[in-house]
N, C-alpha and C positions, 0 to 999 in steps of 0.2 A: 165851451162853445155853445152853452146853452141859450145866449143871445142871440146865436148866427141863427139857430133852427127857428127860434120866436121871431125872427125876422122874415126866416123864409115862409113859414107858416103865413104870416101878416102878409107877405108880397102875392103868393101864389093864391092865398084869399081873395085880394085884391084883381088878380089877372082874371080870376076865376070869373069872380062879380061884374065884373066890366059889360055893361049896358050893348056899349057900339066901339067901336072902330075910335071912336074920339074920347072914349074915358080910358079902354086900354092905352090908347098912346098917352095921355095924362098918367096912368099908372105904370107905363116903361120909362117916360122920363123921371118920375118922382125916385125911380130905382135904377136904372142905368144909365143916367142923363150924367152931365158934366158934374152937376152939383146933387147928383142922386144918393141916395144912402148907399148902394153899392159901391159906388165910385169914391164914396167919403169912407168909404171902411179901407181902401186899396191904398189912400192918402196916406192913410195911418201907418202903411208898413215897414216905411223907411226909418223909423224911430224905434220898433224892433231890435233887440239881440238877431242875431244872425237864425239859427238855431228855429226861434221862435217865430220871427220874420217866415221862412220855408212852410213851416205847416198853418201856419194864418192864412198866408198866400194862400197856399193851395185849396185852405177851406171855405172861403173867402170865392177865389173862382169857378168852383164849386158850385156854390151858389149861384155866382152869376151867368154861368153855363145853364145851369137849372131853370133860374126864371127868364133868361133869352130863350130856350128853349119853350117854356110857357107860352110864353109869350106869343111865340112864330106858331105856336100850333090854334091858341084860341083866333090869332089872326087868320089862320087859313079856314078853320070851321064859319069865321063868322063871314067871310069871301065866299065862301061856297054858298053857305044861306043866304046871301044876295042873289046871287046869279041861280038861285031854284023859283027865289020869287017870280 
């Protein structure tokens, strides 16, 4: 699973870095968007063994709980330091 962590590393890098309000949404779609990495890793699980399929899943959403979660939290700090200016 040592892809999944180099990914989340690289994502939550990415959320981290985010300038404004307009690159983190540039960096939620590139990862949770329709044709985002996240969402192409979930594509993949129906061609899984069964077995294998279960714990991918679950590692898999995992992540993407993780960096949704990022996500909504640098969007609410960067909302707030708007409305202090």
């Amino acid at each position: 699973m040592t892809d999944l962590a180099a990914l989340e590393t690289e994502l939550l890098g990415a959320v981290t870095a985010a300038a404004d309000e307009g690159a983190l949404e540039v960096v939620r779609v590139a990862a949770l968007g329709r044709s985002g990495s996240i969402s192409s890793l979930l594509k993949t699980l129906g061609a899984l063994p069964p077995e294998e399929r279960k714990e991918r899943g679950a590692a898999i959403n995992g992540l993407k709980d993780r960096v949704t979660a990022a996500v909504r939290k640098i969007e609410r700090v960067k909302v707030f330091a708007r409305t202090r200016e």
